[in-house]
C-alpha positions as CSV (number, residue, x, y, z in Angstrom):
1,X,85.3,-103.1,69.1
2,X,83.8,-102.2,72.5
3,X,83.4,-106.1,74.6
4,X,82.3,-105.3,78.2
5,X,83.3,-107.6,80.9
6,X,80.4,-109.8,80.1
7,X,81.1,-109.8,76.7
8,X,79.6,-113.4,76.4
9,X,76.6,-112.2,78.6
10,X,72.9,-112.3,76.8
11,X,70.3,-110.5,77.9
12,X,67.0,-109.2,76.6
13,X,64.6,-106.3,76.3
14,X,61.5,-107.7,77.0
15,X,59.5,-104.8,75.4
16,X,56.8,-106.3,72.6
17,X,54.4,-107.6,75.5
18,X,52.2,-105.2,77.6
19,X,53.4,-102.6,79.3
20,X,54.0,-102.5,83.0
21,X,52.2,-98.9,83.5
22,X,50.7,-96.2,81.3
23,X,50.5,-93.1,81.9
24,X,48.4,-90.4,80.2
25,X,48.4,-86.3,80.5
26,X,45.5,-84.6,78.9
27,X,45.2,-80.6,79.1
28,X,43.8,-81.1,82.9
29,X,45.3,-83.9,84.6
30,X,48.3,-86.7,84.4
31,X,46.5,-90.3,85.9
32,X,47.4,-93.9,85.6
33,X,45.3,-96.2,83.5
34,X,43.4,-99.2,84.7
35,X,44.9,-102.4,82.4
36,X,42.7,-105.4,81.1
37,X,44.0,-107.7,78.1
38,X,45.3,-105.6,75.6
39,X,43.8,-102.3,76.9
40,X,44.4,-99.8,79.1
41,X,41.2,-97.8,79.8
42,X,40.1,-94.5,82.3
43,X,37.0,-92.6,82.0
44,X,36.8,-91.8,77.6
45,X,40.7,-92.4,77.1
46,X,41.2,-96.0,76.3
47,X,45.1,-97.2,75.1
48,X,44.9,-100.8,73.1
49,X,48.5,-102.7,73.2
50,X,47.9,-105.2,70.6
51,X,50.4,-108.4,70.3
52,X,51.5,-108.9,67.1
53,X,53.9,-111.4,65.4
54,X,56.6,-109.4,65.0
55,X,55.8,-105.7,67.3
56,X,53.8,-104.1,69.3
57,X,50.8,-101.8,68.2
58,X,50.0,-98.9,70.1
59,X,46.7,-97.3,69.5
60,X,44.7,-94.5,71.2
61,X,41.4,-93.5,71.7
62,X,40.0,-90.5,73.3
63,X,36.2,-89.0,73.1
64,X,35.8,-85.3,74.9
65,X,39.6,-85.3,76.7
66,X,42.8,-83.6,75.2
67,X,45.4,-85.8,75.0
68,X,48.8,-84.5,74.7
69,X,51.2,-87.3,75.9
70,X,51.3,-90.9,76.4
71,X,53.7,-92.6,78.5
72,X,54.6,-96.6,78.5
73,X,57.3,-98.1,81.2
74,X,58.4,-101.9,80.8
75,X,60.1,-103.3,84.2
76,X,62.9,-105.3,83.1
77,X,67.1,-104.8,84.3
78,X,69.4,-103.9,82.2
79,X,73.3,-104.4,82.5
80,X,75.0,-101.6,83.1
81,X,78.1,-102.4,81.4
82,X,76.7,-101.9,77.6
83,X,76.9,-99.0,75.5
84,X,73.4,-97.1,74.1
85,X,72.9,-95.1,71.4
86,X,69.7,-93.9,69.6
87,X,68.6,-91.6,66.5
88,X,67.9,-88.0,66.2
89,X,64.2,-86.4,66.2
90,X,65.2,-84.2,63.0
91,X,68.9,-83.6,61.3
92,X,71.5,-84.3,63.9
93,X,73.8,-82.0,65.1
94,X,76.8,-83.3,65.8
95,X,75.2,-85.4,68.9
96,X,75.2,-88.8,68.0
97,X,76.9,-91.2,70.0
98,X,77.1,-94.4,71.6
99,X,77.8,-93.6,75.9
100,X,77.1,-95.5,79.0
101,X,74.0,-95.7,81.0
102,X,72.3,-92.1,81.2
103,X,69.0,-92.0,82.4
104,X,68.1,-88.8,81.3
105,X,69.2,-89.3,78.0
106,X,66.0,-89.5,75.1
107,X,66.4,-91.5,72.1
108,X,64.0,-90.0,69.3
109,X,62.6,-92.7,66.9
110,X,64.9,-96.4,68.2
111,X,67.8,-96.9,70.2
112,X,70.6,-99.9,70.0
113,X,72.0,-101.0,73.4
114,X,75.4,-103.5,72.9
115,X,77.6,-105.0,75.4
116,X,80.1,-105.5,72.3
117,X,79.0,-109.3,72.0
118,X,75.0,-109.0,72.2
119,X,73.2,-105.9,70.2
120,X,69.3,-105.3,71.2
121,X,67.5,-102.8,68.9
122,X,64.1,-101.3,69.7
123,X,62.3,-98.4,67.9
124,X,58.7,-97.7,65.9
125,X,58.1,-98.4,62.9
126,X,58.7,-95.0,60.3
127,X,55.5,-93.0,59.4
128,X,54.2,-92.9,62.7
129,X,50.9,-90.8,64.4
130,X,52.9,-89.5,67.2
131,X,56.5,-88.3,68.0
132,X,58.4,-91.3,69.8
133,X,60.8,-90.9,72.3
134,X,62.8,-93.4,74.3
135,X,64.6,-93.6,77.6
136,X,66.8,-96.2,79.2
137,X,67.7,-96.8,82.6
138,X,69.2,-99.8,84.8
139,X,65.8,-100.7,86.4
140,X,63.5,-100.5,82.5
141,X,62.6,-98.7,79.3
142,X,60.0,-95.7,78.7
143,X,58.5,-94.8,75.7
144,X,56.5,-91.5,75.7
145,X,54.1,-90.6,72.7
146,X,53.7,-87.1,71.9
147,X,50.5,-86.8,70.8
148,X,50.2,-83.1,70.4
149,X,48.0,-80.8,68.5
150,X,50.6,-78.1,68.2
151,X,51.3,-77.3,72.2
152,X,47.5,-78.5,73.0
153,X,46.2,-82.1,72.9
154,X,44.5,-83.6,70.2
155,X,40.8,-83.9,70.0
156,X,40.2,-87.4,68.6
157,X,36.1,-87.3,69.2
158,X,36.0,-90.8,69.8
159,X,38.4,-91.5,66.4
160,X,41.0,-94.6,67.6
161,X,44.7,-93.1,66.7
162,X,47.2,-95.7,65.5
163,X,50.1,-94.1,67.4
164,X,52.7,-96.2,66.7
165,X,54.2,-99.9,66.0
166,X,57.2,-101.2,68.3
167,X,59.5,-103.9,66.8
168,X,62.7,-105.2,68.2
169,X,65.7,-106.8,66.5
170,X,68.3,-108.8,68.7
171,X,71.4,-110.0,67.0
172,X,74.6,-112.3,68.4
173,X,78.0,-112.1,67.3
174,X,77.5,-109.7,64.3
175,X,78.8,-106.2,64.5
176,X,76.6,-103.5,66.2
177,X,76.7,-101.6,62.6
178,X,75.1,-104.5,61.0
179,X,72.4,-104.7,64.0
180,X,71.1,-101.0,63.4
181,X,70.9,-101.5,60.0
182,X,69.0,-104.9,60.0
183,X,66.7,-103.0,63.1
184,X,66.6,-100.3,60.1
185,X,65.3,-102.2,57.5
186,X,62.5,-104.0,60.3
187,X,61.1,-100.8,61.3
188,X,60.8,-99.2,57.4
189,X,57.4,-99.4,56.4
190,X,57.6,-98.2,52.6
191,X,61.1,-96.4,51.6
192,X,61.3,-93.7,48.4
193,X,65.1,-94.0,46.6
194,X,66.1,-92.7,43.3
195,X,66.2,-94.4,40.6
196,X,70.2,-93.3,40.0
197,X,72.2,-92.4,41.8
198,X,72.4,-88.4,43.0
199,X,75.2,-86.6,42.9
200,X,76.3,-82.4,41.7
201,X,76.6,-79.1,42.5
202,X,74.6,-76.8,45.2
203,X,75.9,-73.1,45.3
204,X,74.7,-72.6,49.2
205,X,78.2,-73.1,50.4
206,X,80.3,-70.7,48.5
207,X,77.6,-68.4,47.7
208,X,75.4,-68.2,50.9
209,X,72.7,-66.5,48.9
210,X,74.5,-64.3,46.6
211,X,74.2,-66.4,43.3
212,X,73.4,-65.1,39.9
213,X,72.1,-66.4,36.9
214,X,75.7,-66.2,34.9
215,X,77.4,-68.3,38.2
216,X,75.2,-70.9,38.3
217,X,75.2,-71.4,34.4
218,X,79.1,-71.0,34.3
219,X,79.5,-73.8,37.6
220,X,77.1,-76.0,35.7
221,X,79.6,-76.1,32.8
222,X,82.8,-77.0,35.3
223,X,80.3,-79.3,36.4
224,X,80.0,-81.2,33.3
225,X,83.6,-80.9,32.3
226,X,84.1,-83.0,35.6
227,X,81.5,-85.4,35.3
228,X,81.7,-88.6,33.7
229,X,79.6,-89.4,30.3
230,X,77.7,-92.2,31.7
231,X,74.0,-92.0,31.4
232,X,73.3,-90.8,34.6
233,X,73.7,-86.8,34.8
234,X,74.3,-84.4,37.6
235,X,72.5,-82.2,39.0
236,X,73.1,-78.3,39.2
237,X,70.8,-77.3,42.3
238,X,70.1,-73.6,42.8
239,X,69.8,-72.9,47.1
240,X,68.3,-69.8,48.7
241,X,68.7,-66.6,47.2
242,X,67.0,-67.0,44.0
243,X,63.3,-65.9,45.3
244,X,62.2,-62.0,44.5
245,X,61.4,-62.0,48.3
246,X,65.2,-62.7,48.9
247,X,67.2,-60.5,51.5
248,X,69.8,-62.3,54.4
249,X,68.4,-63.1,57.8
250,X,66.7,-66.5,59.3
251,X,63.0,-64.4,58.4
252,X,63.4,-63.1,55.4
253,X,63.8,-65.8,52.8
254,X,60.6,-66.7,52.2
255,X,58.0,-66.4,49.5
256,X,56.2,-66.4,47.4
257,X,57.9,-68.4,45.3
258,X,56.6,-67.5,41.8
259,X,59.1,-64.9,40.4
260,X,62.9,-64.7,40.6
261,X,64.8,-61.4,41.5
262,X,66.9,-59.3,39.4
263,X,70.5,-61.4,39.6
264,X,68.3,-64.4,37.9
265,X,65.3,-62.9,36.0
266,X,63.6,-65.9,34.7
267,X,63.3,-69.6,36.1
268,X,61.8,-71.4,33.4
269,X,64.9,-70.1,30.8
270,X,67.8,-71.0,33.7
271,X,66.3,-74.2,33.8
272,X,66.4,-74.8,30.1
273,X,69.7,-73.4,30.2
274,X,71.1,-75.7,32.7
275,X,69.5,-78.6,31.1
276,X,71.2,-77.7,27.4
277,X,74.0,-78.0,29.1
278,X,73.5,-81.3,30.3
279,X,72.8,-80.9,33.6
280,X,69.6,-81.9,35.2
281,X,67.9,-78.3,36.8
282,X,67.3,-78.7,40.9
283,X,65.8,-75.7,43.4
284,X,65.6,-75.0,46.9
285,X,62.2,-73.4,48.3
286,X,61.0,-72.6,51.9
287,X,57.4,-73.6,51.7
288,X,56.2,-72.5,55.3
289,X,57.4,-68.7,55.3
290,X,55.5,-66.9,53.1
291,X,56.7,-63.3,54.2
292,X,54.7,-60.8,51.8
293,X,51.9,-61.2,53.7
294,X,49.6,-61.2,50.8
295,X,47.5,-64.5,51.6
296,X,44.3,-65.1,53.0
297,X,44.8,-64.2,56.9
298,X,43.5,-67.8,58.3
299,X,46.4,-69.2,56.3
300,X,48.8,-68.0,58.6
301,X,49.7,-69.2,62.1
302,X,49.1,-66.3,64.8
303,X,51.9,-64.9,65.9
304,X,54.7,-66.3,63.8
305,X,55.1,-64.2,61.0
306,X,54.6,-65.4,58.1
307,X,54.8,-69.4,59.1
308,X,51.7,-70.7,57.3
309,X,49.3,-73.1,59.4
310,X,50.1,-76.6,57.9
311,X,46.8,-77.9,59.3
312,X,44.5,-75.9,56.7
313,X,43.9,-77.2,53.2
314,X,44.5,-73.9,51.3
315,X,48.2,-74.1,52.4
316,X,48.4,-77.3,51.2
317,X,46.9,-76.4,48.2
318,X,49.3,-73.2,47.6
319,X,52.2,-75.6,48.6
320,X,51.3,-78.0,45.9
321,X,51.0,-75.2,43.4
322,X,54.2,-74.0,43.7
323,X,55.8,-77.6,43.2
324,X,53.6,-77.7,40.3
325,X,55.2,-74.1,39.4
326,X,58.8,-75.5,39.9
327,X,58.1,-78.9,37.8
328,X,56.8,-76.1,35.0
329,X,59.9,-74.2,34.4
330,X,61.5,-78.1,34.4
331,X,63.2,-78.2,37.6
332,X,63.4,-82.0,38.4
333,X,64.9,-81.6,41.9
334,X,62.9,-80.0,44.7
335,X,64.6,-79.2,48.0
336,X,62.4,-78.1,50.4
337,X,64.1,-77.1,53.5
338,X,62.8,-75.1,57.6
339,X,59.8,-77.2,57.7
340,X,60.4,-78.2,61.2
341,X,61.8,-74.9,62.2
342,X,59.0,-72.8,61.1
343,X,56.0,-75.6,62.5
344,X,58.0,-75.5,66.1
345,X,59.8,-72.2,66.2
346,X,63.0,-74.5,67.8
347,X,65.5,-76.5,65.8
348,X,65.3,-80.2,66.8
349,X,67.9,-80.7,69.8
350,X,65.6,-78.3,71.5
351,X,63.1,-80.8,70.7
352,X,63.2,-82.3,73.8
353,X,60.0,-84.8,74.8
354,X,57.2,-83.2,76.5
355,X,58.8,-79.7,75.6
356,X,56.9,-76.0,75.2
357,X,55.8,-75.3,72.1
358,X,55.3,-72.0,73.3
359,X,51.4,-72.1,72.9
360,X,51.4,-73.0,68.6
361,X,48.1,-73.7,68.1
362,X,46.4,-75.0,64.4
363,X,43.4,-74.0,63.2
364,X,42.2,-78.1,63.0
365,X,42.6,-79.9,66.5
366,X,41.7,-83.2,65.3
367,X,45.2,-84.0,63.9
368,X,48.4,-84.7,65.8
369,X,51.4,-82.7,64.8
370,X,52.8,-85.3,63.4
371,X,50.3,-86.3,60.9
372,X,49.5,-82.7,60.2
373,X,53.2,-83.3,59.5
374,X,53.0,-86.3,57.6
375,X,50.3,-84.7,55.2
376,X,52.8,-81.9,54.4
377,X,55.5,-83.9,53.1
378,X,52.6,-86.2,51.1
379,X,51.5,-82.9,49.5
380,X,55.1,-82.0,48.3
381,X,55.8,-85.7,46.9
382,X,52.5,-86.0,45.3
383,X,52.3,-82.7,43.5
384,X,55.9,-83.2,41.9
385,X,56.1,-85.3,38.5
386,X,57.0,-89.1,38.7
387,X,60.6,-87.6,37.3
388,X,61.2,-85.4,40.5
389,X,63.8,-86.0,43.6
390,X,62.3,-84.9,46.4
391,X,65.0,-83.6,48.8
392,X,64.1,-83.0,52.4
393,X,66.3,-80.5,55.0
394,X,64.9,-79.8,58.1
395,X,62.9,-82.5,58.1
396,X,61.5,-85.2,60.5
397,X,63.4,-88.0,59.0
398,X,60.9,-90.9,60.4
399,X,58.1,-89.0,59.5
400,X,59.0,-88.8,56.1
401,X,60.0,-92.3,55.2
402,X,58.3,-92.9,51.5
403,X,58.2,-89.4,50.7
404,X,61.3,-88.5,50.1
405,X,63.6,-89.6,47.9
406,X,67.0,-88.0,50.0
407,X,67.2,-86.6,53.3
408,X,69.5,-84.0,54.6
409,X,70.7,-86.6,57.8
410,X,72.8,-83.4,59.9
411,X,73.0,-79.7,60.0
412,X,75.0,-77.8,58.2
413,X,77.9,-78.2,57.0
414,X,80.4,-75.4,55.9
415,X,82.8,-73.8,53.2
416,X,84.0,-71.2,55.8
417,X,84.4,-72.9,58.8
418,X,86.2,-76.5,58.6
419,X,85.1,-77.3,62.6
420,X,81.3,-77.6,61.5
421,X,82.1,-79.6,58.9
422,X,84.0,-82.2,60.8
423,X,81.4,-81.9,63.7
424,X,78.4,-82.1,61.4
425,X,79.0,-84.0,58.6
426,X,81.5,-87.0,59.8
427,X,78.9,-87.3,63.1
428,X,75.5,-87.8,61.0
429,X,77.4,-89.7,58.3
430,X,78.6,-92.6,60.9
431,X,75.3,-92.5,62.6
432,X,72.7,-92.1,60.2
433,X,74.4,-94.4,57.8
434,X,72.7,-97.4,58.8
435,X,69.5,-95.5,56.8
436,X,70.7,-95.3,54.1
437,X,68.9,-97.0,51.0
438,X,66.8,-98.4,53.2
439,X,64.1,-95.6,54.5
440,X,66.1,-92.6,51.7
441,X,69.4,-92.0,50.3
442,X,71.3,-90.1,53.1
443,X,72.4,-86.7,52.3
444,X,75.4,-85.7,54.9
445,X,75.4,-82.2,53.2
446,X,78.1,-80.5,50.8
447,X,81.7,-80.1,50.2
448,X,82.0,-76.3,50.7
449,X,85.1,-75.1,48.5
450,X,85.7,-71.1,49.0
451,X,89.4,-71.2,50.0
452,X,88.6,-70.5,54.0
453,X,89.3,-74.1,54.7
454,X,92.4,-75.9,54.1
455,X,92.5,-78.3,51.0
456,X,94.3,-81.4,52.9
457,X,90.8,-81.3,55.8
458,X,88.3,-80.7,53.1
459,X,90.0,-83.5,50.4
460,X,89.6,-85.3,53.3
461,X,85.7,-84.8,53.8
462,X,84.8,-85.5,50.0
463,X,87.2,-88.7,50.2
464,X,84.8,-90.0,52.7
465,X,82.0,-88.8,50.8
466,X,82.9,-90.4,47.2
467,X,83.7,-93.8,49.3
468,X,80.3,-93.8,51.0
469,X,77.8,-94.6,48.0
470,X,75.9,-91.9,49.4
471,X,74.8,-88.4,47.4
472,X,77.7,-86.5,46.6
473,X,76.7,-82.4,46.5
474,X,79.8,-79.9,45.8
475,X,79.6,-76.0,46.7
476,X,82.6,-74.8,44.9
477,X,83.3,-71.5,43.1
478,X,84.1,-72.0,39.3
479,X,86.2,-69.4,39.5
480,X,88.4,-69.9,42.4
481,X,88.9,-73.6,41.9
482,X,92.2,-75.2,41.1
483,X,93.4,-77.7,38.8
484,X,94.3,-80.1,41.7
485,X,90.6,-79.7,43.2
486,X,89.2,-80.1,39.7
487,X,90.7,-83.2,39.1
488,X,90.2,-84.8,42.9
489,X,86.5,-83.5,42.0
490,X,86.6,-85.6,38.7
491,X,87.8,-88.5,40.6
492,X,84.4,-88.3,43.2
493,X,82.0,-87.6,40.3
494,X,83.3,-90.7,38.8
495,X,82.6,-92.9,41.6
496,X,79.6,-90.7,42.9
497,X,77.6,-91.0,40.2
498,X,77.9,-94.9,40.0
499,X,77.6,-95.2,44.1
500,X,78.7,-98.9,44.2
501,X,80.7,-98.2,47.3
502,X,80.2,-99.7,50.6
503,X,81.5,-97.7,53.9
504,X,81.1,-98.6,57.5
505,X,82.5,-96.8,60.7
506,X,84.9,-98.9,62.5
507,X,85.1,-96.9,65.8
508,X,81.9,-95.3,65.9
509,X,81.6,-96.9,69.7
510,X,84.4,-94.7,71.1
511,X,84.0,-91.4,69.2
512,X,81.5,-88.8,68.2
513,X,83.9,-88.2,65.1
514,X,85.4,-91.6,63.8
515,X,89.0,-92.1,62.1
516,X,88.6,-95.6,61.0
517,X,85.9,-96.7,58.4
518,X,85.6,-99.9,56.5
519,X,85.7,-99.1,52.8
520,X,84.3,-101.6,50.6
521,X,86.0,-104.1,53.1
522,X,89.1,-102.4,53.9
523,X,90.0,-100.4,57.1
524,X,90.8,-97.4,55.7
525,X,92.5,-94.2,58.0
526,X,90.6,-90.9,57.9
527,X,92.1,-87.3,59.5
528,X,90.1,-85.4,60.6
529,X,92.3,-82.4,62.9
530,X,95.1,-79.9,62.3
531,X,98.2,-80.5,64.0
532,X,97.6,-77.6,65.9
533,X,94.1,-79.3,67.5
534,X,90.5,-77.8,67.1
535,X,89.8,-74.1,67.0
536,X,88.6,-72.6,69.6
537,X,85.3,-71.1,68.1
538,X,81.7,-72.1,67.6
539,X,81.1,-74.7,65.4
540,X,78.3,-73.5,64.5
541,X,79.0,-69.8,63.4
């Protein structure tokens, strides 16, 4: 464990009070507002800071001005010798960390500051109105509100926005693992977990989009000669490629999504298929590409090719009838993945705060990105039977507390390329793991089995995995597979589909990648690197 100099030292984050200054940037000008009790207030834009028991409300009003960004500074010191670390806007990417003092550094959603002895936590409250960013330094802490109508500001016409609640949770003597997940559970407003636990097969990895009906029926059936007869079945999930629309490329797996091409014919009879098998039927869909072309024009954002405008009601509509359209053929697992991508045009660690979004505008003004945002992922939940796991990738993880059942926590992982892997997957499962069962069940992505990657590094990877009592997802070829991998997968199924396990990182507070982990009490050694050292390649080709 990290203990600073002062490891006996307390000190405080005197955040849920008022502000020390507010700033506020509309389309025209940036200008300091004038504060009274609990409100901040300059020409029509008025900012109430409202006390509560336990946080801090933040609410906006505006009549005529467009606000884009609101910006609250709290004057307080903070030591220097203390460690910080914070959450990631979207997926992570291999990023997370606990460091020193930087003061450029932003913290999307909360941050935790520890001096080893003393943990403070500080974030807002999931479901927000706006997208929260923090920043730290040694003389206070900034939180700016991005308040955004696609790159404009919003036009609220007098409407008061609930931007967002502050809470704070400040623990002694306990581990700073246990203080993120008790700040966790204060800021989770209304979580979404399965009702058992979810665990089985997703082609991506192996396949990368050239799947066929016959491979994903003949991996089902490895799939249930591995998993254990318990009550609670897998899932066979079929990824991208599927779609008529299908060809490789970033733009050109879209929709529509109402008819499969020639390697899989017929959705509705796969599904059946997969289910008399004794599987339960999942399916990947892109919801916000919509490539043909063949909608309504005003449905469309300009100039992004075929990214449809979240803000209109007929996309929702369409998006809701093909959920419909993929509980029909008896699919019971929906992942729905680019949602971010295709709103912003960037992937999240290029969404820094107060960032270009290179003019995006939506047809309704009224709404900030993130509850246009919000709305989305309501749609998707609300349109799928009672039955359905909703699976979110490329999502806004705080924004979609309550509507999804698991969430994709990190970027890709790999079954060609074991460096993306370990940078990936390890990173977002120590660091997002504090989530997990509390705002969704955290998905750190797939065991990727295509040969490419040595056995010893990726048994590795799904040992972690099976220990975690987190979803368990394996891309593996049925026909490449060996005995010994089949019956080290048997062993994970057995435990993944129960999920009673209980893992912790041990020395998260030193490393992006940790070796040591707690599992289910007992510090257990994890490795992670060849003897020859990392690769020198990208990991994220």
């Amino acid at each position: 464990m990290f203990i600073s100099s002062e490891q006996n030292q307390i000190f405080h984050l005197p955040i849920i009070r008022q502000p020390d200054f507010i700033y506020v940037e509309t389309e025209n000008k940036t200008f300091a507002l004038n504060s009274a009790p609990e409100e901040f207030r300059l020409q029509d834009v008025t900012v109430f800071c409202q006390e509560q028991k336990n946080g801090l409300t933040i609410s906006l009003q505006a009549e005529q001005s467009l606000v884009r960004f609101v910006t609250l500074r709290w004057c307080m010191t903070i030591p220097q010798k203390t460690r910080i670390m914070g959450d990631a806007l979207e997926r992570s990417y291999g990023d997370l960390e606990w460091r020193g003092m930087v003061p450029e550094r932003y913290f999307p959603w909360y941050f935790l500051i520890t001096n080893g002895f003393h943990t403070i936590g500080c974030g807002v409250k999931t479901a927000p109105s706006a997208l929260c960013y923090w920043q730290a330094d040694d003389s206070g802490v900034t939180l700016c509100l991005d308040v955004r109508n696609g790159d404009m500001g919003v036009f609220l016409n007098g409407r008061c926005l609930e931007a967002a609640e502050i809470v704070m949770e400040e623990c002694d003597e306990i581990r700073p693992y246990e203080a993120a997940v008790r700040l966790c559970k204060k800021m989770c407003k209304n979580s979404l977990l399965p009702a058992k636990p979810v665990y089985g097969i997703n082609d991506w990895y192996y396949a990368y989009g050239t799947s066929s009906r016959e491979s994903i029926l003949r991996d089902t059936k490895l799939l249930m000669s591995l998993s254990p007869n318990d009550g609670n079945p897998p899932y066979a999930v079929i990824d991208d490629g599927w779609q008529q629309t299908y060809a490789p490329g970033m733009d050109n797996d879209g929709g529509p999504w109402s008819e499969a091409n020639e390697r899989f014919l017929d959705m509705k009879t796969l599904a059946q298929d997969i289910k008399k098998l004794g599987a339960i039927p999942g399916i990947w869909f892109r919801p916000l590409l919509h490539q043909k072309q063949d909608l309504p024009k005003e449905m469309y954002l300009k100039n992004r090719s075929g990214r449809l405008d979240i803000s209109n009601p007929k996309v929702l509509t369409q998006i809701a009838k093909d959920v419909h359209r993929f509980n029909d053929w008896g699919y019971r697992l929906i992942k729905y993945d680019f949602t971010t991508y295709d709103i912003f045009g960037k992937w999240g660690f290029h969404l820094a705060p107060k960032s270009s979004l290179n003019g995006l505008r939506f047809q309704d003004n009224t709404k900030t990105n993130a509850e246009l945002i919000r709305k989305l992922y309501e749609t998707i939940y609300h349109a799928a039977t009672p039955d359905t796991i909703i699976l979110g990738c490329n999502c806004i993880g705080h924004l979609g507390v309550g509507t999804m059942h698991v969430y994709r926590t990190g970027d890709d992982t790999s079954g060609k390329n074991w460096e993306r892997t370990r940078k990936m997957g390890v990173n977002t499962l120590a660091f997002r793991l504090p989530q997990h069962n509390i705002f969704y069940a955290v998905d750190a992505d797939c065991i990727g089995m295509t040969g490419n990657i040595p056995w010893d590094l990726n048994k590795e990877w799904l040992r972690l995995l099976q220990n975690s009592g987190t979803p368990l997802f394996v891309s593996a070829d049925s026909n490449t597979i060996t005995i010994e991998q089949q019956e080290d997968l048997r062993a994970a199924y057995q435990q993944a589909s129960k999920q009673t396990n209980s893992l912790e990182p041990i020395d998260w507070l030193h490393t992006t990648c940790p070796t040591k982990w707690m599992v289910n009490g007992i510090i257990t050694q994890f490795h992670w690197f060849e003897n020859t050292g990392l690769s020198i390649t990208s990991p994220c080709e």
